[in-house]
Structure formats: structure tokens, C-alpha cells
N, C-alpha and C positions, 0 to 999 in steps of 0.2 A: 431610420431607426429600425432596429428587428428585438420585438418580445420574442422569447427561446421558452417554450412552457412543456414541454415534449416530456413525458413519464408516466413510469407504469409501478405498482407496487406488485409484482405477481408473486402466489406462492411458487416460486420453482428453488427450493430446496438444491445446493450446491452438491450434497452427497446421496442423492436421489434420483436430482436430475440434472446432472452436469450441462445436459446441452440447455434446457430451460434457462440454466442461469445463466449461459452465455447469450443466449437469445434477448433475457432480459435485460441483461447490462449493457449489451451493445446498442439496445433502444434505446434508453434512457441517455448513456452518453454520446451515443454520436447521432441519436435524433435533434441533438444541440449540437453539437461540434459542425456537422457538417451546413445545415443554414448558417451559423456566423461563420465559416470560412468561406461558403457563397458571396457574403456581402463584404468580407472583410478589404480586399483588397481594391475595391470602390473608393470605399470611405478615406482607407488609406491614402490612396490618390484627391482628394478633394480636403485630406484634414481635418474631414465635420461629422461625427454620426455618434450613436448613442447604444449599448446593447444594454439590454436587461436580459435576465441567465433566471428562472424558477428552477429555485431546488429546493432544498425541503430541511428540515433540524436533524433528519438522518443523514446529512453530509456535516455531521459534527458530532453525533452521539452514537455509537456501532450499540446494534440493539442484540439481543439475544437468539438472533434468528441468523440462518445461514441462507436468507435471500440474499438478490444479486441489488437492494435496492441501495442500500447504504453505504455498500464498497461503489455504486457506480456513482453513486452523489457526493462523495469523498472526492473522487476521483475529477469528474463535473467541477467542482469547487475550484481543485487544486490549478484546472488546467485554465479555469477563468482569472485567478488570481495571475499566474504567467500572464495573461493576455493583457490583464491592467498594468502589468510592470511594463510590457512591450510599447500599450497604445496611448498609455498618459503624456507621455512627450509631443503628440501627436494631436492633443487634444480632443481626444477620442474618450467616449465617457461606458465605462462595465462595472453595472453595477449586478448585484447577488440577491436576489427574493428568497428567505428559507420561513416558509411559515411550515406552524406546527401543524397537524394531521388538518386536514378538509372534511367537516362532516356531510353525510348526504351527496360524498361523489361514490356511483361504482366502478368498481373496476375490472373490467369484462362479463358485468352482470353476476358476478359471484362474490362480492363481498361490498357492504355497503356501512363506511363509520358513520353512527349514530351520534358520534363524541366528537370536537376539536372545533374548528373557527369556520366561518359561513365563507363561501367562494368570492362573495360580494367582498369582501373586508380584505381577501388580497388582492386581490382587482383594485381596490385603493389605492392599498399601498403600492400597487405599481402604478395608479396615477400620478401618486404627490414625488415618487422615485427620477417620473417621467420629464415635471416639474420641475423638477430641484435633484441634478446627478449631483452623487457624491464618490463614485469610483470606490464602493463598501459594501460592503455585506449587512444585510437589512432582514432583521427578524420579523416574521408576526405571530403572536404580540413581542415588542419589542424586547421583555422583558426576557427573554428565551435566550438571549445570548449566554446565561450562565451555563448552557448546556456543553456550549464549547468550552468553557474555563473549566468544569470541573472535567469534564474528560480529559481535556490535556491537563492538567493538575492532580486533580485528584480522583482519577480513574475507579479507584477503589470502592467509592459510595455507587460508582454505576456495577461494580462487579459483586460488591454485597447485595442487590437489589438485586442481581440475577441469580444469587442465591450459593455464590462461593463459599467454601469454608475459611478460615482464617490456619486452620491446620495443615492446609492444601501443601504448605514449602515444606513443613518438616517430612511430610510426606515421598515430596519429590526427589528430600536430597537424601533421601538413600536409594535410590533408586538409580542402579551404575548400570545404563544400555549396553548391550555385549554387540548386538548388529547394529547398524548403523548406514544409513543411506546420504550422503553427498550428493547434490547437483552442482554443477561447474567448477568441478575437482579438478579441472585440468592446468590449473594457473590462477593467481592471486589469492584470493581471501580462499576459496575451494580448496587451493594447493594448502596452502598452511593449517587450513582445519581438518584437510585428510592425516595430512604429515601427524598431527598431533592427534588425533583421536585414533592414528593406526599405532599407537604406544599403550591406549589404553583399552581399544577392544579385541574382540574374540573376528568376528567380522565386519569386513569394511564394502558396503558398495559403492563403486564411485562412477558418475554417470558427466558427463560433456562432449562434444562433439569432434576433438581432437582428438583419437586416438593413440597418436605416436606420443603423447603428451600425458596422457593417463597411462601408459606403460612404464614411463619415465618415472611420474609418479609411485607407480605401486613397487620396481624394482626397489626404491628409494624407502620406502615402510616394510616391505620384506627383509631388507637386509639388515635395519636394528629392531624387530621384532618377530615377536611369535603371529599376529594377526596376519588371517588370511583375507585377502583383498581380489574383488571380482572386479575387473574395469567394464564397462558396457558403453559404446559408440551411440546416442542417442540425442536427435534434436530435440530438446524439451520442447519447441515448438512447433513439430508434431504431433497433434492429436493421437494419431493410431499409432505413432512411434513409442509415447507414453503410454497406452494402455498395453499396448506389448509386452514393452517392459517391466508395468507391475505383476502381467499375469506370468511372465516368466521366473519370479524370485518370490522365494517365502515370506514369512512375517519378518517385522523390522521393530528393532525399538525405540529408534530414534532417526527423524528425517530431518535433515536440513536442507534447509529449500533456502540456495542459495546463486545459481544460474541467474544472469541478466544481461543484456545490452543495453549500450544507450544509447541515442542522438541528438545533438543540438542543433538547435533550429527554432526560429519564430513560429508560434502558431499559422501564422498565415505561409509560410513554405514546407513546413513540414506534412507531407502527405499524410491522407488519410489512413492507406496503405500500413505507411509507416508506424502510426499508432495501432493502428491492430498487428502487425510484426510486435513491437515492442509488450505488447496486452496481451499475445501467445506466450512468448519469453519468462515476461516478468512476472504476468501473474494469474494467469490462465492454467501455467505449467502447473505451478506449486499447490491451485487449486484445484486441479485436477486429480495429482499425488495424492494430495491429501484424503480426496474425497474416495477414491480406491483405496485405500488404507483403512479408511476409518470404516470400510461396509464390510472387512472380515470380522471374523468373530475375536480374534488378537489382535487387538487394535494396538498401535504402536502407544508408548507409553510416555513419549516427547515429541514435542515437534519445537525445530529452533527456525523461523521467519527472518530473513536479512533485512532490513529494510534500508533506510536512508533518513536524512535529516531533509533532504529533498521534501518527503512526506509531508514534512509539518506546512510548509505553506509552498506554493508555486513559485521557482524563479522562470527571470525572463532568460527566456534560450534556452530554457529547460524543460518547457510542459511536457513531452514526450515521456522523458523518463519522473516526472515529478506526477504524475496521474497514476503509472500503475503500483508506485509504490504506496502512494497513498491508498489507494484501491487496497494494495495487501495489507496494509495497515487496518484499514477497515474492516477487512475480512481477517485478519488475527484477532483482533478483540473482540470480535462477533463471536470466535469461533472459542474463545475464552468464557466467553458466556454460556457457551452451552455445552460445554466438554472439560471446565478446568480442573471439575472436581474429581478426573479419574487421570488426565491427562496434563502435563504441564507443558506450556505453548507460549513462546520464546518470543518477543519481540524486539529484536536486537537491531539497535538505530547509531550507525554510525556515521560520520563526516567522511571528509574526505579523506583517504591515507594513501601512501606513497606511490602503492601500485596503482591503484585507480584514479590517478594525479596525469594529465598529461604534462611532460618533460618542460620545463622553460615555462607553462601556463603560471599568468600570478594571480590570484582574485581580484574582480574587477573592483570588487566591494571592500574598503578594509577593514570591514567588519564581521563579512565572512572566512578574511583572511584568517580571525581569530581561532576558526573553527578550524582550520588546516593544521596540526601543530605535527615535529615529527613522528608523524604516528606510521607502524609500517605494517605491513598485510600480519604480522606476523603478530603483533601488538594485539591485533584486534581479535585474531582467532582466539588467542591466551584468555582473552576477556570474556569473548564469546563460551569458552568450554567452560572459566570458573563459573561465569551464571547458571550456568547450565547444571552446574553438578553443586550451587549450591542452594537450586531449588530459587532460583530467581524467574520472573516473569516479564522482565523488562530492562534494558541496557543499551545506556547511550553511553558512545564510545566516539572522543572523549567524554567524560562528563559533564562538561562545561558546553555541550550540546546540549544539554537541559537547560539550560537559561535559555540556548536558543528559542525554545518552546515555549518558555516560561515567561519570557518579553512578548511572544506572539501573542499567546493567551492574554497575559494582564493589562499590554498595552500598545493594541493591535496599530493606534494612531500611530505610534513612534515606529513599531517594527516597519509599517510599509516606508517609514520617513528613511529608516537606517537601510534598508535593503530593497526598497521597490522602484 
């Protein structure tokens, strides 16, 4: 068996101190990832072993802070949840420890809770866990599960409590962005949200690593409009490539961070590597953007987050890219908690659609099948710009992607029965 207990809460502030929060999220998640990938393919060979994963109620509730704790335990979660899909057949047992705060631990001798549950009482509960695997997610105190139903349900009471106004939409939708930033404009969901937001603004930046492909692009909004459009060749997964290219361009009023790759692969073959490739990409990038943005003194006045229905819970052959969406997931409604009342911040969660379908692939599951309907890149941008302009904060596309969620949340037993 391997206990996985590895975390840190530090303050390193995401638009402060960009490199802290990468320092801190890398701890936290792959001070776990990479011990259960040391043991995993042991067990595998033998059929017998047990993991338990400590994470915390911050991998279910995004708090009002832009540390790296709670996009990294989102993330942690998502990528343990894939591994139960993968190792349940195998009879292999991953179960999930999330208690609420630990009073009387420090953490690096600079902060010490006075408030929350004694160290002994989850040390317990990882005894009787140890005792009796259930392949689940196990609160302490137990009752704490509601944290995750109201944030995936009713997000709203954690966003009133961070002190939102309820005026915040009528606000947003008049507020029509003239510049406009694009990442991965060079083709798919990028291409059809450049093509359309190059009809309604004044400027357009469009940033992916295809060159000949973003020329393509910009002739193509040039020729039925007035918008002038700058392409710029940039690996968002590039650290000093990004910060180049912010310090190279003015203020913006709207970013969409929408650049990603993906890979599938079992936890136990996909390299470590490979997840920090993917955790540059997917969501390193965007919060790195972001964090450059928001420390001029014009801070952009929207920001629209791509996400995935990936996010909501871990599939198997997916953890790769189902971690850093979640990640971004975490870090948007964190970053809604502390910025929504000047700024409107898009979390827009779509299935799967045409372009990013591979050709002849069918879902394995025919219940994710549901989730596939023909929806095409071009569907989703249309979706993507009316929330946007009418002052929306949230948009799953299709719709019927919210159920998705809304089964996970209410009846977590059945979701892993129907999809894990």
C-alpha cells in the first residue's frame, strides 16, 4: 500500500508571484503523482495494492484566494478519480482523504491554524479507509461533502460569501470589448471565435504556433471587415515566450484563453514529462496571461476560460488532460472570487464537438455518447460570444452537459456506476 500525504498551503499569490505558484502546485500535485507512479506498475503486475491520496475540501470548494492550493487539489482529485476508473478492474483499491483545515500544523513556520480538526482524527480516518477500501472520496468530518454539491450546484452562495454583487451581469453586458486577445486561433474552437469576434471588434490579437495558419486566418476577417488583426507565432508553452509577448502589446479588454493539447494514456504510461507539457499548455499559459494582465493599471475588463466537461470528474485515459482543466477550473472561480466585481470571468465548459472529435472514434461509454450531439466548433464559439456579451459567468455547451455535473454532484454512487 502507499499513503500519498505530500502538501503545502503557501501564500504565493498567482499575480504576484507567478513562479511561487508554480513551485507550489507542482508540489502538491506531483509530490503525489510521482510515488503512486513509482508503485503503480508493481501492483499492477501482482493485482493486489491499495492507494490512499490526502487532499483537502479545497479540491472541491475554489476559495477567494489566487494560491496555487486549490487549482492543485482540483487537479490531484481529478487525476486520482482516472486512476479508480483505470485500476478498479484490476482490483486495485484509490481511495480520496479531503478533511477540512488541520488545526496546529505550520506551514513553513509562518502560519499556524488555530481553527479546524486535530491531525489524530485524520490519521483515523485513514485507519478505518485502510480497513475497509471503498474506491471513494471520504470527507473529514464526513459531513463536509455538501461543499462539493453546492459548488457544483449552486456556486452562487460560495460567490455571495466572497462578497459578489448580484448587479455584476447588468453591468457586464454593456460592456462591448473593442481589443481582444485569442490563444489557439489557428484552427478549431480559436479559428471560429477569431472569425467571429473579427466582425465585431475594433482589434483582434491572435496568438498560436502555426503561423501559415493564423495568416490564413486573419486574410479571412480582413476581407469581410473593418477589424485590424495582429497574428503573433508564440508557444504558449513557453514561459519567456509569453511574457515577451505581453510586454510586447497594449492593454486588452478581453482575453480568451483558449490554446490546449491533449494526450491519452493510462496514468501509469503517461510520463511525468508529459503532464507538465500538458500543465505548461493548458494551464500555466492562461495563468500566466492572466496574471500579466491583471498587474497593469487597465486591467482587461473580461476574461473568457475554455474549459471541458473533462473537469467535472476524471475519465479513464484521460487524466492528462482532465487534471489541468480542472486545475483551470479552480483557478477561474477563485479568480471570480476576487476580481468579479470589476471584471467578468467566463467559465465556459463544453463536450465534445466535431473538431475535437477524432474521425470514426465512437464513446466507449453510451452515456457519454449523450454528451457528443452534433455540435460543431462553430456552434460553440456562437455560444461562447452570446454569454459573453450577455454578461454570463458560466456556459456549458451543450446544455445537457449540466446534468453531467448535476448527477456527479447529487449522485456520485450512480455517476461512477454509469461512467467509471
Amino acid at each position: 500500500m502507499l499513503i500519498a500525504t505530500v502538501g503545502a498551503g503557501l501564500n504565493t499569490n498567482a499575480i504576484s508571484d507567478f513562479r511561487g505558484f508554480v513551485s507550489n502546485f507542482d508540489l502538491n500535485l506531483f509530490g503525489n503523482l510521482i510515488p503512486v507512479k513509482a508503485v503503480l506498475r508493481s501492483m499492477i503486475e501482482r493485482q493486489s495494492g491499495q492507494l490512499i491520496v490526502l487532499s483537502s475540501t479545497s479540491g472541491h470548494h475554489a476559495e477567494a484566494t489566487l494560491t496555487a492550493y486549490g487549482p492543485s487539489k482540483w487537479a490531484l482529485e481529478n487525476v486520482c478519480r482516472s486512476l479508480t476508473a483505470e485500476l478498479l478492474p484490476l482490483n486495485l483499491k484509490v481511495d480520496i482523504i479531503c478533511p477540512r483545515t488541520i488545526k496546529n500544523v505550520a506551514v513553513r513556520n509562518s502560519f499556524v491554524s488555530p481553527n479546524g480538526i486535530s491531525v489524530e482524527r485524520v490519521a483515523r480516518r485513514i485507519i478505518e479507509v485502510l480497513k475497509k477500501p471503498e474506491c471513494s472520496i471520504h470527507f473529514v468530518p464526513r459531513h463536509y461533502w455538501f461543499i462539493h454539491f453546492i459548488e457544483r450546484i449552486f456556486p452562487f452562495i460560495f460567490d455571495k460569501k466572497a462578497g459578489l454583487k448580484r448587479a455584476r451581469r447588468r453591468i457586464f453586458k454593456q460592456i462591448e470589448p473593442e481589443r481582444v486577445l485569442i490563444t489557439g486561433a489557428s484552427s478549431g474552437l480559436g479559428k471560429e471565435l477569431a472569425l467571429l469576434y473579427g466582425q465585431h471588434s475594433k482589434e483582434l490579437y491572435l496568438v498560436a504556433r502555426n503561423e501559415e495558419k493564423l495568416r490564413d486566418v486573419k486574410v479571412k476577417i480582413e476581407a469581410s471587415s473593418q477589424c485590424r488583426v495582429r497574428i503573433d507565432c508564440v508557444d504558449t508553452g513557453d514561459p519567456e515566450q509569453r511574457t515577451h509577448y505581453c510586454n510586447s502589446i497594449g492593454d486588452i479588454d478581453l482575453i480568451i484563453n483558449n490554446a490546449a493539447t491533449s494526450t491519452m494514456g493510462s496514468v501509469v504510461d503517461v510520463t511525468i514529462e508529459k503532464y507538465r507539457e500538458l500543465l505548461e499548455v493548458n494551464f500555466y499559459a492562461a495563468v500566466h496571461l492572466i496574471s500579466e494582465f491583471l498587474r497593469r493599471k487597465n486591467k482587461p475588463k473580461k476574461i473568457v476560460n475554455i474549459l471541458s466537461t473533462t473537469a467535472i470528474a476524471g475519465r479513464k485515459g484521460h487524466s492528462c488532460y482532465s487534471l489541468t482543466k480542472s486545475a483551470l477550473w479552480a483557478f477561474t472561480r477563485s479568480l471570480r472570487r476576487v476580481y468579479g466585481n470589476e471584471i467578468q470571468i467566463v467559465e465556459a465548459v463544453p463536450s465534445s464537438f466535431r473538431s475535437n472529435v477524432v474521425p470514426g472514434r465512437k464513446a466507449k461509454n453510451r452515456f457519454y455518447g449523450l454528451l457528443q450531439p452534433d455540435v460543431t466548433a462553430r456552434k460553440v464559439a456562437e455560444r461562447v460570444y452570446s454569454a459573453e456579451r450577455a454578461g454570463h459567468e458560466k456556459v456549458f455547451i451543450p446544455l445537457r452537459a449540466k446534468l453531467f455535473m448535476i448527477l456527479e454532484a447529487s449522485f456520485p454512487w450512480m455517476f461512477r456506476k454509469l461512467f467509471g
